[in-house]
N, CA, C and O atoms as CSV, one atom per row, in Angstrom:
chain,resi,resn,atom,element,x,y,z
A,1,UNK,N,N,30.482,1.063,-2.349
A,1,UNK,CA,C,29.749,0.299,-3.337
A,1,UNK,C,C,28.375,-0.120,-2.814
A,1,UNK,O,O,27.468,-0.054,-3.643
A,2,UNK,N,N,28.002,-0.618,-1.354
A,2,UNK,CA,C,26.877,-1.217,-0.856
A,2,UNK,C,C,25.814,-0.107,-0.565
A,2,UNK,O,O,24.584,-0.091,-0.614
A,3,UNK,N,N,26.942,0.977,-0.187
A,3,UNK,CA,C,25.880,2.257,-0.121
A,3,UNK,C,C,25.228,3.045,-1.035
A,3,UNK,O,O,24.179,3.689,-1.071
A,4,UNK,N,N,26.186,2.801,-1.792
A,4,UNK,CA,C,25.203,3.408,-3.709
A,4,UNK,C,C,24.246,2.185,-3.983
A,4,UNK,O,O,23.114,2.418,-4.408
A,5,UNK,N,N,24.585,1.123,-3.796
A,5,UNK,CA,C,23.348,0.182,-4.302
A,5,UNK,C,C,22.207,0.633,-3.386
A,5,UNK,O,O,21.154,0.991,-3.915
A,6,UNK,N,N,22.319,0.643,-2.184
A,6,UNK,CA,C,21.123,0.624,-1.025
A,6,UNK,C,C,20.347,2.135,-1.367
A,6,UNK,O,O,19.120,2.234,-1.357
A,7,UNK,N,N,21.241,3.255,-1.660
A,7,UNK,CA,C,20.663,4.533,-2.125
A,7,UNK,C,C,19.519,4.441,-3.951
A,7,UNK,O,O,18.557,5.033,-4.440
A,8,UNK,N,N,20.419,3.365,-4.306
A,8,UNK,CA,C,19.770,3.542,-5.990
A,8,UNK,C,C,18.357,2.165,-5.261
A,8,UNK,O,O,17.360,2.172,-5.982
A,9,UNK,N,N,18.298,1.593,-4.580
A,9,UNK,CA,C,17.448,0.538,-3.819
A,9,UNK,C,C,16.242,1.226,-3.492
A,9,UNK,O,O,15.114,0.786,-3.717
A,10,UNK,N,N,16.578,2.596,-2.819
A,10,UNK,CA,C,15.762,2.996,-1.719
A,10,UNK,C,C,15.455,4.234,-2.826
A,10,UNK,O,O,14.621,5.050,-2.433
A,11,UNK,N,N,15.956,4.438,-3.988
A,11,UNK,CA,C,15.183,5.523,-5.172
A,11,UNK,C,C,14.510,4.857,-5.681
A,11,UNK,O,O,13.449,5.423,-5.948
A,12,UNK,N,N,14.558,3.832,-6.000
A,12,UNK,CA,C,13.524,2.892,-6.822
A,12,UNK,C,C,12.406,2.295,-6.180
A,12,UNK,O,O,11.481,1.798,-6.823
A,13,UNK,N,N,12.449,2.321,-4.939
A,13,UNK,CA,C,10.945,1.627,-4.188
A,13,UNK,C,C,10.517,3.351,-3.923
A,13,UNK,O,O,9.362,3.715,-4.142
A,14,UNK,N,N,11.558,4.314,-3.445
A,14,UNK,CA,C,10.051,5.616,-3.600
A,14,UNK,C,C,9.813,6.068,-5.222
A,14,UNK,O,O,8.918,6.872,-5.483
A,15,UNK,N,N,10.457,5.641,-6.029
A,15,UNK,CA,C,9.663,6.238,-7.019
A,15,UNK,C,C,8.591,4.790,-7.386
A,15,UNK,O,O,7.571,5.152,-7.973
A,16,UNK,N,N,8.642,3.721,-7.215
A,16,UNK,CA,C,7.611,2.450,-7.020
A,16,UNK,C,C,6.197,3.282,-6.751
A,16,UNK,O,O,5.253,3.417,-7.530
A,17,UNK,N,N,6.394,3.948,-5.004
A,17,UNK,CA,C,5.741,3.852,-4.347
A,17,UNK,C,C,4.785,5.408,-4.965
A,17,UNK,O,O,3.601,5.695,-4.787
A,18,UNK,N,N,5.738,6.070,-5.620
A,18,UNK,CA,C,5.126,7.445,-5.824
A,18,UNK,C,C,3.663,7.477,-7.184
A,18,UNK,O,O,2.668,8.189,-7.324
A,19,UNK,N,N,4.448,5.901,-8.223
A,19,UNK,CA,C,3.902,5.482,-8.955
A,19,UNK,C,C,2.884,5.305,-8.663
A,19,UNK,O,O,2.111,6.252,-8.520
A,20,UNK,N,N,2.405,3.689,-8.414
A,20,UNK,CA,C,2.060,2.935,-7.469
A,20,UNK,C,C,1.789,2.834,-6.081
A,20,UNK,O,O,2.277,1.983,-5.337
A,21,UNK,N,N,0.968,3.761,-5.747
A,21,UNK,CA,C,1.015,3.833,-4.207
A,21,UNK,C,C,-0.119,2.812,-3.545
A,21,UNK,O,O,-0.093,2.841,-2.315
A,22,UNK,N,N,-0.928,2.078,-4.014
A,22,UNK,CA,C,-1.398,0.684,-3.899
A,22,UNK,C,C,-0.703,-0.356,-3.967
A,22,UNK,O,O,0.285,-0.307,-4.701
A,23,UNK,N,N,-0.852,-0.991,-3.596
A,23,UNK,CA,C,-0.926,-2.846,-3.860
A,23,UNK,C,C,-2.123,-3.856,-3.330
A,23,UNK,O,O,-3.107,-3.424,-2.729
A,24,UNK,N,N,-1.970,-4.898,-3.552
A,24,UNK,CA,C,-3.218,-5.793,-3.148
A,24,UNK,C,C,-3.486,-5.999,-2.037
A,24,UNK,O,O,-2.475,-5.724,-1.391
A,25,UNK,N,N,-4.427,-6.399,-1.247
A,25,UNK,CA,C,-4.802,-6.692,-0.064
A,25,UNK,C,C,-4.333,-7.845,0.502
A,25,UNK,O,O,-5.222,-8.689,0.390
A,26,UNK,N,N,-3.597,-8.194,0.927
A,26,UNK,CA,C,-2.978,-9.925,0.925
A,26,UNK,C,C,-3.871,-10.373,1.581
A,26,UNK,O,O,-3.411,-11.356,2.162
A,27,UNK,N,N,-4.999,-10.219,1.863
A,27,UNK,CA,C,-6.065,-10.875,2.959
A,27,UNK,C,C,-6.451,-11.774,2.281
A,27,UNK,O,O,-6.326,-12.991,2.416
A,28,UNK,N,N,-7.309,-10.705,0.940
A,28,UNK,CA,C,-8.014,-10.993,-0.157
A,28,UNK,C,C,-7.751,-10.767,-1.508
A,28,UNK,O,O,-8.417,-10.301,-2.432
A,29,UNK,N,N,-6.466,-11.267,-1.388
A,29,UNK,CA,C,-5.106,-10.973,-2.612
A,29,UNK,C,C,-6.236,-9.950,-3.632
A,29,UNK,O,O,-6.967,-10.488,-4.463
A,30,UNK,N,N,-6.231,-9.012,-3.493
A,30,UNK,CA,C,-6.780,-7.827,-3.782
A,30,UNK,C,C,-8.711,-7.866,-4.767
A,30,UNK,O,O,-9.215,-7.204,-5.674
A,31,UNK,N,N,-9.177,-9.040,-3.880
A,31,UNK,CA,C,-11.074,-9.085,-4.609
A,31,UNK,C,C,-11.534,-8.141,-4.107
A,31,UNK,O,O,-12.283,-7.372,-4.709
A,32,UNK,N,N,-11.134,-7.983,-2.733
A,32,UNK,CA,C,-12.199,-7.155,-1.556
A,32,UNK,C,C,-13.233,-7.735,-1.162
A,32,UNK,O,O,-13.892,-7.041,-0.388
A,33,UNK,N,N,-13.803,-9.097,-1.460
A,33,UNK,CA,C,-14.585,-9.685,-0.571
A,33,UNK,C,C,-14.739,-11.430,-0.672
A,33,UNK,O,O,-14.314,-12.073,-1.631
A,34,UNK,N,N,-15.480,-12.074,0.598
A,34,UNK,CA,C,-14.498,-13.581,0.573
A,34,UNK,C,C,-16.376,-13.688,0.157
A,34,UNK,O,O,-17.389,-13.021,0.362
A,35,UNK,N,N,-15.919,-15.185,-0.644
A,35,UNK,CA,C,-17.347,-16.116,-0.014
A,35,UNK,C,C,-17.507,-15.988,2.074
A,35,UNK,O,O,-16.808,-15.690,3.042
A,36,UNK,N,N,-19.719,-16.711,1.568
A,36,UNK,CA,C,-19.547,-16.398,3.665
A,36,UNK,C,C,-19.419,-17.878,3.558
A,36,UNK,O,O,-19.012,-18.394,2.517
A,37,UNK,N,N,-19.836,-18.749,4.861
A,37,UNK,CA,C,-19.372,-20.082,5.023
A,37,UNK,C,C,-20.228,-20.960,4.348
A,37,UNK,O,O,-19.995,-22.040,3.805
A,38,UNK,N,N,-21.454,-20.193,4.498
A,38,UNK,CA,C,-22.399,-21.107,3.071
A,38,UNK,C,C,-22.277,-21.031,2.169
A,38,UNK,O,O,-23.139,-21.679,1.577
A,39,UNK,N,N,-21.298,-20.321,1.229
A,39,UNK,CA,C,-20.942,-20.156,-0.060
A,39,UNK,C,C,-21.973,-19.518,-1.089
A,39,UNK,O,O,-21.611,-19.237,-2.232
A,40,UNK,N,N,-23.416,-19.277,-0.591
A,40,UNK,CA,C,-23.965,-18.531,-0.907
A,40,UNK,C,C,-23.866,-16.765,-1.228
A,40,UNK,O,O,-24.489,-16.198,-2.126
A,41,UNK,N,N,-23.200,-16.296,-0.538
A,41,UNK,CA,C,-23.079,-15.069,-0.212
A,41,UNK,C,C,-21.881,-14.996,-0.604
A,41,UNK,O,O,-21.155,-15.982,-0.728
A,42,UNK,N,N,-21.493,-13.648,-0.878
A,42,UNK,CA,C,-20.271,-12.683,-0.407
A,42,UNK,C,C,-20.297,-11.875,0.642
A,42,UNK,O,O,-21.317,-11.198,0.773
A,43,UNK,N,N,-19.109,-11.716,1.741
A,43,UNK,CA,C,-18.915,-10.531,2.161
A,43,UNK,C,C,-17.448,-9.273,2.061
A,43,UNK,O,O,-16.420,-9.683,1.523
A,44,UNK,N,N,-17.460,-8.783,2.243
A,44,UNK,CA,C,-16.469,-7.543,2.192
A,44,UNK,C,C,-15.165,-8.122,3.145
A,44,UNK,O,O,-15.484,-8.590,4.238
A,45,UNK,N,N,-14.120,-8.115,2.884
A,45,UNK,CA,C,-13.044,-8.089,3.628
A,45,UNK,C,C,-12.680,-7.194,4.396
A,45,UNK,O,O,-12.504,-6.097,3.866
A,46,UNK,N,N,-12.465,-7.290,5.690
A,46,UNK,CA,C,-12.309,-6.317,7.091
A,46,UNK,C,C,-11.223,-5.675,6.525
A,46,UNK,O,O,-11.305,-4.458,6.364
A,47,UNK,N,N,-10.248,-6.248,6.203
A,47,UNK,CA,C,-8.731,-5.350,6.063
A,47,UNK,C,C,-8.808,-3.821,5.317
A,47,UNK,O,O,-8.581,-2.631,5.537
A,48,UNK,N,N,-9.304,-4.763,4.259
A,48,UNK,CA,C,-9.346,-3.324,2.938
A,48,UNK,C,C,-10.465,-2.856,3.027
A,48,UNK,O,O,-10.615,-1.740,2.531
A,49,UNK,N,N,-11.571,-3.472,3.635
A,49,UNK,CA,C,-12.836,-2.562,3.436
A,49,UNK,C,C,-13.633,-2.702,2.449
A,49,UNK,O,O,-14.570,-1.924,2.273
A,50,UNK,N,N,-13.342,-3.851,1.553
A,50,UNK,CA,C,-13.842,-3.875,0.489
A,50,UNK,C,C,-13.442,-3.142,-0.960
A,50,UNK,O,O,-14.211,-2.769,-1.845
A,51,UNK,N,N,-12.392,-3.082,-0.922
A,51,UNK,CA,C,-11.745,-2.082,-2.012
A,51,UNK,C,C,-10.816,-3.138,-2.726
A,51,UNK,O,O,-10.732,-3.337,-3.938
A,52,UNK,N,N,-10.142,-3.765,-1.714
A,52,UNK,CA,C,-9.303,-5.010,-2.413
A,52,UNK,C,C,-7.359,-4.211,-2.918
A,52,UNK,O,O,-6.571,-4.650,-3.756
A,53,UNK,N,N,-7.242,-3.257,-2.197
A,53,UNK,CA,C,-6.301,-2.692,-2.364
A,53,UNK,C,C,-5.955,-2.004,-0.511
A,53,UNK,O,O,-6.753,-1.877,0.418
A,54,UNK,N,N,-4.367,-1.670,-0.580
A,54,UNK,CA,C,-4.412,-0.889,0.385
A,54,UNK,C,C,-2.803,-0.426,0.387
A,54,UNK,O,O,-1.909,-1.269,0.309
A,55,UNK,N,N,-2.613,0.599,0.456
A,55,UNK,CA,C,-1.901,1.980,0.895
A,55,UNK,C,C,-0.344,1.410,1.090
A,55,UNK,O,O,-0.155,1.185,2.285
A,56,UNK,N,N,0.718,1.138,0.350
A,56,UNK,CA,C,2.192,0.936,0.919
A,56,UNK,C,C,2.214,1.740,1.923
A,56,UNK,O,O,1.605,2.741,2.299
A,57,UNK,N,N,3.161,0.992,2.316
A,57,UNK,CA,C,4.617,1.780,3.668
A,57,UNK,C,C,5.142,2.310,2.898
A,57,UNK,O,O,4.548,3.387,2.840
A,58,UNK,N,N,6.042,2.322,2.076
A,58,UNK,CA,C,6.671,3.314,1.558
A,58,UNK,C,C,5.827,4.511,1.249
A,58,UNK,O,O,6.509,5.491,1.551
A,59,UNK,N,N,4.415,4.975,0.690
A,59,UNK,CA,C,3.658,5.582,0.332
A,59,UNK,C,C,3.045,6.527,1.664
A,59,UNK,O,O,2.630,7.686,1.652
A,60,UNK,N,N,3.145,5.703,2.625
A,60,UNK,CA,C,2.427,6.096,3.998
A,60,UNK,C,C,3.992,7.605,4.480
A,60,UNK,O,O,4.042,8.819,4.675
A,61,UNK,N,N,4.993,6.359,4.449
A,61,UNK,CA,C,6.071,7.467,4.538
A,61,UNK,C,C,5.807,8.871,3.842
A,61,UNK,O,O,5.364,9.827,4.478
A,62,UNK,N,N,6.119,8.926,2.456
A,62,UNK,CA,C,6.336,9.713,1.966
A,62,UNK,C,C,5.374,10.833,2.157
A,62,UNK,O,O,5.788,11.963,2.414
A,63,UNK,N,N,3.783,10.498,2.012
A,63,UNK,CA,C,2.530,11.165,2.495
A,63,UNK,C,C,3.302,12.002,3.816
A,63,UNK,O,O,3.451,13.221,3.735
A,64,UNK,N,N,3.598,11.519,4.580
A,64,UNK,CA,C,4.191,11.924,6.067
A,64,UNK,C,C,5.235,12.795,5.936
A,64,UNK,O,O,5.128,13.769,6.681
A,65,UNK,N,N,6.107,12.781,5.316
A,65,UNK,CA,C,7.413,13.531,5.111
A,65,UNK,C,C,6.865,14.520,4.761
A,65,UNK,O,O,7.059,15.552,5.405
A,66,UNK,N,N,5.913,14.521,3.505
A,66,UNK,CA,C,5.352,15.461,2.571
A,66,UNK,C,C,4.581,16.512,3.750
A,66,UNK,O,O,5.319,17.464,4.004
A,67,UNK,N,N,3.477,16.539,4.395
A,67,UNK,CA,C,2.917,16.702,4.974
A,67,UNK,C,C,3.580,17.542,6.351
A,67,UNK,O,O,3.074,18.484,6.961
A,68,UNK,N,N,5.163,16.698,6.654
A,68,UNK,CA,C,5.778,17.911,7.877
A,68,UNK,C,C,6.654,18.689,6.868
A,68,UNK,O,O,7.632,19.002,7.547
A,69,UNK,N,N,6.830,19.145,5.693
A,69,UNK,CA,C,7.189,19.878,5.551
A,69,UNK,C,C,6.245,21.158,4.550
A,69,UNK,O,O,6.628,22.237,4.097
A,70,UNK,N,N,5.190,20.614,4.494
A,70,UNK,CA,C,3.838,21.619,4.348
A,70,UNK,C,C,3.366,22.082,5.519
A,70,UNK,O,O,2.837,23.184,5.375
A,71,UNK,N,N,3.341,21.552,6.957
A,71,UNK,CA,C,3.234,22.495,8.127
A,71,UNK,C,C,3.963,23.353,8.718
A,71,UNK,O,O,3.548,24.233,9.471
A,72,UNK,N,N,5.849,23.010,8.208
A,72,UNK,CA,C,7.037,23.974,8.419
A,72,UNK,C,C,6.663,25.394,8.028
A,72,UNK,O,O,6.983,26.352,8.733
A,73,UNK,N,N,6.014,25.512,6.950
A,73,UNK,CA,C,5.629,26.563,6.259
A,73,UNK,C,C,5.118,27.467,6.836
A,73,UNK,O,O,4.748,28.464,6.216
């Protein structure tokens, strides 16, 4: 029973991830850039780069899986 849940668990975050292969930047809960300390300015957030998004683990996986079995070839 725990192992069909954890299997139907682990189908639903890669098809999440296949969807959705972003999520937000938790730095900069996904703006991509902060006020500077004078509040004048903006700058870019280091994490994301300024995009305000960045790349799941699950997504990183799958890219990877995908990828050794396109070099098997």
């Amino acid at each position: 029973m725990w192992l069909l849940l954890a299997t139907l668990a682990a189908a639903g975050y890669l098809l999440h991830c296949v969807i959705w292969p972003y999520r937000a930047c938790r730095k900069c809960q996904g703006a991509g850039r902060f006020r500077s300390p004078s509040g004048r300015a903006w700058r870019y957030c280091n994490r994301c780069g300024g995009r305000g998004a960045q790349l799941r683990a699950g997504r990183r996986i799958w890219t990877h899986l995908k990828n050794l079995d396109r070099n098997r070839r």
